[in-house]
LOBA-669205 format. One record per residue (C-alpha): residue in three letters; residue number from 0; x, z, y. Coordinates in steps of 0.001 Angstrom, whole numbers. Example, Ala and Ser with C-alpha at 12.3 -4.5 7.8 and 13.67 -1.06 7.14 Angstrom:
! residues 2
  res    n        x        z        y
  Ala    0    12300     7800    -4500
  Ser    1    13670     7140    -1060
! end
This chain:
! residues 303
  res    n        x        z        y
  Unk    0   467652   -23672    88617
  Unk    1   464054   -23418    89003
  Unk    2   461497   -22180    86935
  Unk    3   459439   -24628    84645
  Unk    4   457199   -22265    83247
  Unk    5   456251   -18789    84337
  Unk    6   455410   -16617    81799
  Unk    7   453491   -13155    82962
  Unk    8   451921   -10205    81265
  Unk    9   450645   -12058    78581
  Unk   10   448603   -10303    75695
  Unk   11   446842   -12357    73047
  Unk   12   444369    -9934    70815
  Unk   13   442022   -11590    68429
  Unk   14   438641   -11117    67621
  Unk   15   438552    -8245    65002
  Unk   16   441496    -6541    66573
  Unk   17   444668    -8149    65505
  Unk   18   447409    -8246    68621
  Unk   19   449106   -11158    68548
  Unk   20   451506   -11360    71117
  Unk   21   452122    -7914    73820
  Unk   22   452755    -8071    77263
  Unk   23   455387   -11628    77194
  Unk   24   457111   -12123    80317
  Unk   25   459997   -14371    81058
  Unk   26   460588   -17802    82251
  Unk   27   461862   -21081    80962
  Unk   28   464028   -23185    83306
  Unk   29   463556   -26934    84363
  Unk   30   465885   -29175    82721
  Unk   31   466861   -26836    79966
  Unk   32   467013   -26646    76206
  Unk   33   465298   -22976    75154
  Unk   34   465491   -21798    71445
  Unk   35   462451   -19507    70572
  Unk   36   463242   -17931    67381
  Unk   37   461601   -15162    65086
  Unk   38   460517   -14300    61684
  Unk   39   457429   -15864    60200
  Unk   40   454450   -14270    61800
  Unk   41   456180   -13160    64922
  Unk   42   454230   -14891    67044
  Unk   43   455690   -18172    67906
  Unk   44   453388   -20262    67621
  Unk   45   450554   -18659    69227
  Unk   46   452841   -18518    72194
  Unk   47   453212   -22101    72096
  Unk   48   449523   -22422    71980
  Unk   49   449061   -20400    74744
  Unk   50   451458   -22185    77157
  Unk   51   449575   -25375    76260
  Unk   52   446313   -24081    76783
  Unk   53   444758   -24345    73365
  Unk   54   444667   -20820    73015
  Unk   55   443227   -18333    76002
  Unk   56   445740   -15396    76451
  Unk   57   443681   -11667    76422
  Unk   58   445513   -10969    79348
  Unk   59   447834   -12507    82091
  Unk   60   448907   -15700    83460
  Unk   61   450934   -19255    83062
  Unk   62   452198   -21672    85349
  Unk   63   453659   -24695    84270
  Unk   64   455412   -26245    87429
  Unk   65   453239   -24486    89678
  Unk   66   450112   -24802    88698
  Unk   67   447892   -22316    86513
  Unk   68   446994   -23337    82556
  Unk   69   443470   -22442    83049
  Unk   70   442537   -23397    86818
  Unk   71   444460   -26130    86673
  Unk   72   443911   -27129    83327
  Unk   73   444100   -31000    83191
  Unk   74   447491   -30734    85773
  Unk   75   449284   -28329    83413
  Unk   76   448051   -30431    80442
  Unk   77   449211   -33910    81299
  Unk   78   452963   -31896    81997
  Unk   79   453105   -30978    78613
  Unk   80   454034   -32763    75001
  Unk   81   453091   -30952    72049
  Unk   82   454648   -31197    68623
  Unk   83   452854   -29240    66606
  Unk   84   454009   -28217    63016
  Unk   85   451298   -29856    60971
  Unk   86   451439   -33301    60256
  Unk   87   447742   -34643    62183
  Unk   88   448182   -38847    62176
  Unk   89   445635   -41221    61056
  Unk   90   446917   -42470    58254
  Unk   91   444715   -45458    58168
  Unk   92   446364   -46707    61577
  Unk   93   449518   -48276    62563
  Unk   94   452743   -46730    64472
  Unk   95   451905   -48819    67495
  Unk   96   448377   -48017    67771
  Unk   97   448499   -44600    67468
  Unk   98   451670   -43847    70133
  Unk   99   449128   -46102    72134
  Unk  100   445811   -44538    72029
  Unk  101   447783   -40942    72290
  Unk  102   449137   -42462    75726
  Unk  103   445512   -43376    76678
  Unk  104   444507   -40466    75957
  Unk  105   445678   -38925    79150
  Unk  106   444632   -41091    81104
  Unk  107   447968   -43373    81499
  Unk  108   447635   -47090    82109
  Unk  109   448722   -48997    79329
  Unk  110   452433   -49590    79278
  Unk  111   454076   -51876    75973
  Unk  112   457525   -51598    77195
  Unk  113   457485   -47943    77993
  Unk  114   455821   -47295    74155
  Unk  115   458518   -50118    73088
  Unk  116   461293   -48067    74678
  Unk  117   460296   -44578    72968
  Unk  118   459758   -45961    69885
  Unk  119   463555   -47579    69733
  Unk  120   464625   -44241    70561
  Unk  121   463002   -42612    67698
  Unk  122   464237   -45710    65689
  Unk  123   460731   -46674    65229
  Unk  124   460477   -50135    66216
  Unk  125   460700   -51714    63000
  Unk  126   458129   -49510    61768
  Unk  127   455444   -50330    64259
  Unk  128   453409   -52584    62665
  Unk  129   453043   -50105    59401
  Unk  130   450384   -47938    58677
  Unk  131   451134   -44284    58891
  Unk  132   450323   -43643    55139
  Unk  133   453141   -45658    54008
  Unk  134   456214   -44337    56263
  Unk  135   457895   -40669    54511
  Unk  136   457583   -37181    55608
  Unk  137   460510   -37174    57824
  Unk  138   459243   -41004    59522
  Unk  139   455916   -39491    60231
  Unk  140   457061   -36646    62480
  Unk  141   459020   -38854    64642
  Unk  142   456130   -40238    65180
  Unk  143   454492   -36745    66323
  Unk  144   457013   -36604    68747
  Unk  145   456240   -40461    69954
  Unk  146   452847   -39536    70441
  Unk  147   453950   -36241    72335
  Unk  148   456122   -38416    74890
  Unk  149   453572   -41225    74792
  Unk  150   451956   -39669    78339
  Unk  151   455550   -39185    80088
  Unk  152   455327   -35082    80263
  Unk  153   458117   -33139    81574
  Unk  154   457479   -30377    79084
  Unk  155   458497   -31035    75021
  Unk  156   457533   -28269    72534
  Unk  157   458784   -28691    69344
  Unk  158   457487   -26718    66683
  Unk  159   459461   -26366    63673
  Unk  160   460208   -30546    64586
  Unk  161   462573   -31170    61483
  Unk  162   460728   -28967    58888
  Unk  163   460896   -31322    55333
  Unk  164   462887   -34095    57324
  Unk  165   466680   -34725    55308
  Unk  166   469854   -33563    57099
  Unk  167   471139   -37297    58527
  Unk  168   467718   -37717    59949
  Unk  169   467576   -34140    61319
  Unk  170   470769   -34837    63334
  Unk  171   469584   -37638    64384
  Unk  172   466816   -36196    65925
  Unk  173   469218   -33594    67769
  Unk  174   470855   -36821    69749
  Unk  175   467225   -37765    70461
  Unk  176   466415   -34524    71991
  Unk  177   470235   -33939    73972
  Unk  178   468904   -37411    75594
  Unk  179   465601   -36240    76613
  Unk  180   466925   -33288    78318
  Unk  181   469519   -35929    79650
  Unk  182   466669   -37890    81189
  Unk  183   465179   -34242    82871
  Unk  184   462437   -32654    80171
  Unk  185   462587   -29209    79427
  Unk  186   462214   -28649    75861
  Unk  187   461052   -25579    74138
  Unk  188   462123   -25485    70687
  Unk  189   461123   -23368    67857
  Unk  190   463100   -23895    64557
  Unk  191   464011   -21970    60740
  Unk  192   466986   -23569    60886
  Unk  193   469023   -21392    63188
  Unk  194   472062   -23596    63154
  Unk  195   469597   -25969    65696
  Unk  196   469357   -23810    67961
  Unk  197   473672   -22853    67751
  Unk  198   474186   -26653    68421
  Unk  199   471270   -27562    70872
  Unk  200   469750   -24718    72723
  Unk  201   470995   -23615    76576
  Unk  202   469602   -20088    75962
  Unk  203   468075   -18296    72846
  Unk  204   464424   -16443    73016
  Unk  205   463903   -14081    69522
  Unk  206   460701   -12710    69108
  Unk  207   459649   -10175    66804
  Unk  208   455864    -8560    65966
  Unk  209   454660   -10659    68847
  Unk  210   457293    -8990    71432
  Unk  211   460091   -10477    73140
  Unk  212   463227    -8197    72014
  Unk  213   465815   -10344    73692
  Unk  214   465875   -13545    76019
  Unk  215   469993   -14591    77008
  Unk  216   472153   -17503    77229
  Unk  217   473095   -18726    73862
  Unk  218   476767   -18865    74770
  Unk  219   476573   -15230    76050
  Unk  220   474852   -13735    73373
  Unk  221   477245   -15213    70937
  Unk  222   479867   -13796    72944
  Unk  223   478315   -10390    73370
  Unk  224   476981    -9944    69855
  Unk  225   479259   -11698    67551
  Unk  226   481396    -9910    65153
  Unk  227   484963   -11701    63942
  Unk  228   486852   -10916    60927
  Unk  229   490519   -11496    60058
  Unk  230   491045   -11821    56251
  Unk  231   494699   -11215    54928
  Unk  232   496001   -12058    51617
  Unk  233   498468    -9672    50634
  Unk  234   501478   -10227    48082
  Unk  235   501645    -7416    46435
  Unk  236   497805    -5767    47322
  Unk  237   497683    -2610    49155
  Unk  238   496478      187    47058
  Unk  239   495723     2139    49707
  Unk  240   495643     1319    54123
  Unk  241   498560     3240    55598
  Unk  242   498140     6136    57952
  Unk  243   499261     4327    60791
  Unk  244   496622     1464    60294
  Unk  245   493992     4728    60298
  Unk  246   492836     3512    63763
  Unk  247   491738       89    62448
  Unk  248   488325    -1268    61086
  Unk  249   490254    -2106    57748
  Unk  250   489125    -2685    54297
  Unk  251   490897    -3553    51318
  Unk  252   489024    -6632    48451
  Unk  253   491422    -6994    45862
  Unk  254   494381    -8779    46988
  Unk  255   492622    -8983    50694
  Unk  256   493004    -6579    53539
  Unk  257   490329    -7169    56011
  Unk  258   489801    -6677    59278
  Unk  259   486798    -6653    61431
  Unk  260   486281    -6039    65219
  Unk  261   484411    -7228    68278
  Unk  262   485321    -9847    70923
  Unk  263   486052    -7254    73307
  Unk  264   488878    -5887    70818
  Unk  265   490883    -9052    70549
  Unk  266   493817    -7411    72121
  Unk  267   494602    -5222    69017
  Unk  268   495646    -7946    66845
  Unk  269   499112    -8518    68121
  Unk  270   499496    -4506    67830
  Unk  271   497692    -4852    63779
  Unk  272   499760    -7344    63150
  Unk  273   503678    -5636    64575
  Unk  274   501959    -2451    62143
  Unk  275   502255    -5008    59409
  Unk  276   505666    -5807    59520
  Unk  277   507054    -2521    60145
  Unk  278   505013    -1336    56860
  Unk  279   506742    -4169    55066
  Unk  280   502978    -5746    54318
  Unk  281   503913    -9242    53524
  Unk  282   500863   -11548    54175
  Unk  283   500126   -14886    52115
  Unk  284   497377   -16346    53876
  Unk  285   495061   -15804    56599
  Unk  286   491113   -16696    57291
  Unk  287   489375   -16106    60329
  Unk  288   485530   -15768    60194
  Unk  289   482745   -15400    63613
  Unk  290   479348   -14506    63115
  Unk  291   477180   -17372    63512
  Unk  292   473700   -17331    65668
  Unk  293   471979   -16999    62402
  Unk  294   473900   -13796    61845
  Unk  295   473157   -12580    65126
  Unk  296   469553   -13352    65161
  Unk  297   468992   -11618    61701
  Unk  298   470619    -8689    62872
  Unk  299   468421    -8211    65839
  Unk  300   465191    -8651    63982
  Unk  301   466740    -5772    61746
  Unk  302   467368    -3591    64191
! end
């Protein structure tokens, strides 16, 4: 794959001293579906706002396909489709008119059918004629993200993009996105809701005090990080773990022995398991549990 966006030795201090983000480098991928998470305050957005040039880094430099966020300011610009967190629309103006102007904008020729065709995709036609006051919280950032394609970039941020919108329309607007990356755009996501980035993202960013403390493929990292646990039900409870379990991670919840290990380990439960039997442990039930992204991510930020 080739690099989308370059990302090189970039510091962002503020005047009066505060250091927002220190020395970011890494790169996000053409095509691809990148997950930047972190803590409120951890610099995410300002990052964001640095790639799309409405914020001047301190120090280093961006490319966006090639060609440099300051020198080539209107190039990089026209690449790139911003939704921000904040709600901005003109209330006061219709669906249609808006997505519209946004297009002209950047200079685009007028195009109905193109406008027609992202608006059925954000199942916005039959809202096109109504003025932005009257459509809900969750209708009203589609509509951010309309105006963000409206210009045909290549590059879709999404900040926080289902923030206040209900859970059938925030799946909804995962298809929306799996079919933009379908159709080529590299989308840079940021999101609170962790279990967005599990289902949609390619690879995971987390940032952390404005520093980048880990950048890998989400499938990877879940692989790498994740912890599983085994959870027995015992009949009768153990009152105590026999000596020759010692060498397990074992731990005994009332009528529950439980076991946890690491991916890499999954060759000792056959062996935990013959231990068992030949200590006459009868087991009930069994549940099986593997640490989720959100787990992951939580315990890096920790750490």
């Amino acid at each position: 794959m080739n690099a989308m966006i370059t990302i090189s030795n970039i510091d962002k201090v503020y005047t009066g001293g505060f250091q927002a983000l220190y020395n970011i480098n890494f790169d996000i991928q053409k095509g691809e579906i990148f997950a930047l998470l972190g803590p409120n305050g951890a610099g995410k957005t300002t990052l964001i706002k640095t790639i799309c040039g409405l914020t001047t880094p301190s120090s280093g430099h961006i490319t966006v396909n090639g060609f440099d966020i300051i020198k080539d300011y209107r190039a990089t610009r026209s690449l790139i489709g911003l939704v921000p967190q904040e709600l901005t629309t003109d209330a006061f103006e219709t669906v249609w008119k808006t997505v519209s102007f946004s297009r002209g904008l950047f200079g685009k020729s007028p195009d109905p059918n193109y406008i027609e065709k992202i608006l059925k995709q954000l199942s916005l036609w039959d809202k096109k004629d109504n003025k932005l006051m009257t459509l809900s919280g969750g209708m009203k950032r589609r509509v951010m993200i309309a105006k963000a394609l409206s210009h045909e970039p290549r590059v879709l941020f999404l900040d926080e993009p289902t923030a206040g919108v209900d859970v059938e329309l925030r799946k909804g607007m995962w298809q929306q996105v799996r079919e933009l990356k379908e159709t080529g755009v590299t989308i840079i996501l940021t999101t609170h809701y962790i279990e967005e980035a599990e289902e949609m993202a390619d690879r995971v960013g987390v940032i952390s005090s404005g520093k980048i403390i880990l950048i890998e493929e989400k499938n990877k990292l879940m692989k790498k990080m994740s912890n599983k646990e085994i959870r027995l039900s015992l009949t009768p409870p153990l009152s105590a773990i026999p000596s020759s379990l010692a060498s397990y991670n074992l731990k005994i919840e009332g009528n529950d022995l439980i076991y946890k290990y690491e991916t890499s380990e999954s060759h000792k439960i056959y062996k935990l398991f013959e231990l068992l039997k030949i200590e006459n442990i009868e087991i009930s039930d069994l549940q099986t549990h593997e640490s989720s992204l959100e787990e992951i991510f939580v315990e890096l930020v920790k750490k």
